[in-house]
C-alpha positions in Angstrom: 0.0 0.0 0.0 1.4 3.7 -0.8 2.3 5.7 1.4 -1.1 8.5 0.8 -4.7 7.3 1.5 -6.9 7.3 -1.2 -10.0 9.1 -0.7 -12.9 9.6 -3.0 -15.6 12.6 -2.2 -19.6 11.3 -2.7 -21.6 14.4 -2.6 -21.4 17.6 -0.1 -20.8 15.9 3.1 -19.2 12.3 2.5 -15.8 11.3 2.4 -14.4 7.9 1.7 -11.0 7.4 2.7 -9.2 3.9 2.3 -7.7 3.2 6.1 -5.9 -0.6 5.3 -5.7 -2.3 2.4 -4.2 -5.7 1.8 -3.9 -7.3 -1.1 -4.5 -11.5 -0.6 -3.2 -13.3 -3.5 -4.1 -16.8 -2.2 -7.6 -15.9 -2.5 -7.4 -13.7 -5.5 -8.9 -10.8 -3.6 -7.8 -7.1 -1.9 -9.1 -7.1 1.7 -10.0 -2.8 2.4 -11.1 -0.6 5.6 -12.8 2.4 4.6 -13.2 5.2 6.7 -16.4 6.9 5.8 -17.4 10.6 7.3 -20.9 11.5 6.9 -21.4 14.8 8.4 -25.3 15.3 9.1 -26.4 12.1 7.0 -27.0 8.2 8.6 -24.8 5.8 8.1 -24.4 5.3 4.5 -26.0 1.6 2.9 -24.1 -1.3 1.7 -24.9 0.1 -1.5 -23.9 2.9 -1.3 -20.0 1.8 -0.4 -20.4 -0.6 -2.9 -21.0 2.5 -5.3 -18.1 4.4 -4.0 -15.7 1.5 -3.7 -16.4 0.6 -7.6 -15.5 4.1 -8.5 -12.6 4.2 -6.2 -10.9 0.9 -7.6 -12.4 1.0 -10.6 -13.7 -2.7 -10.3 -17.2 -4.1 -11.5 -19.9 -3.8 -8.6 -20.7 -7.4 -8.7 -17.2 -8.5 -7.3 -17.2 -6.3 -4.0 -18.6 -7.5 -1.0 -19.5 -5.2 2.2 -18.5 -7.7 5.1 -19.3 -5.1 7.8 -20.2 -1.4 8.5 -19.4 -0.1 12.0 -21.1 3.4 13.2 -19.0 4.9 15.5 -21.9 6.5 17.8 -22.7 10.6 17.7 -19.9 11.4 15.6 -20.6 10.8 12.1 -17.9 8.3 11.0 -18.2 4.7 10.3 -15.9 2.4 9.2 -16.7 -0.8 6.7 -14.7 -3.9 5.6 -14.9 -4.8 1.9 -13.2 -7.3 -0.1 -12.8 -7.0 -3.7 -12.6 -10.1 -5.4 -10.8 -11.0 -9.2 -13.3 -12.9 -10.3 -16.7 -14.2 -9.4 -15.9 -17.9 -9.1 -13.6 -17.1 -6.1 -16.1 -14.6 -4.8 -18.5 -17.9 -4.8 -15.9 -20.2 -3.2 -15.1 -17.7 0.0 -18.3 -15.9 0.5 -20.9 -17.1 2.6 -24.1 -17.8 0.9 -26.8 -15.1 2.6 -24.0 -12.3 1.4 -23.8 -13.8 -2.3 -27.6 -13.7 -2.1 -28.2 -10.5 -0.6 -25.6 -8.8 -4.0 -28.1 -10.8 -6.0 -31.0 -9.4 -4.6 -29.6 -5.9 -4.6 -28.6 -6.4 -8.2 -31.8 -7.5 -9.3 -33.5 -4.5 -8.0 -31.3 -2.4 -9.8 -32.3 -3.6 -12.5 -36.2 -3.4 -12.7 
């Protein structure tokens, strides 16, 4: 990882900003923390970082998977752990199932 965190801006009052990332090749996929301040907003939705990290990495949204958002309380920050997979076979092979389903789902949606 360089030295600089990258940060992406969504709108007036959120910031992404990339705390940790690790890259795993034995599972073909980056492992990231992302700070996320949202000054007078709720805590954004797994969409919504899935949005933001796709533009950030420049990766197709069905290869990222939210693992966790964290709100740290009254202060407008949460933080979220994300993998980025290489391909969708080894996003199948590591992922549990509900999360696979739940990108479906969201997907689908998207679409209609």
């Amino acid at each position: 990882m360089s030295d600089t965190a990258k940060s992406f801006k969504v709108g007036e009052d959120v910031v992404y900003t990339v705390v940790r990332e690790k890259n795993n090749d034995v599972i073909g996929r980056v492992e990231i923390q992302v700070r996320i301040d949202h000054i007078r907003r709720g805590t954004p939705s797994r969409e919504e970082v899935v949005d933001a990290v796709s533009k950030m990495f420049s990766v197709d949204k069905s290869l990222i998977v939210v693992k966790k958002i964290v709100s740290v309380y009254g202060r407008g920050t949460s933080i979220a752990r994300v993998n980025i997979y290489r391909s969708e076979e080894t996003l199948r092979k590591f992922e549990p199932k509900y999360l696979i389903e739940r990108l479906q789902k969201k997907s689908d949606e998207s679409k209609e």
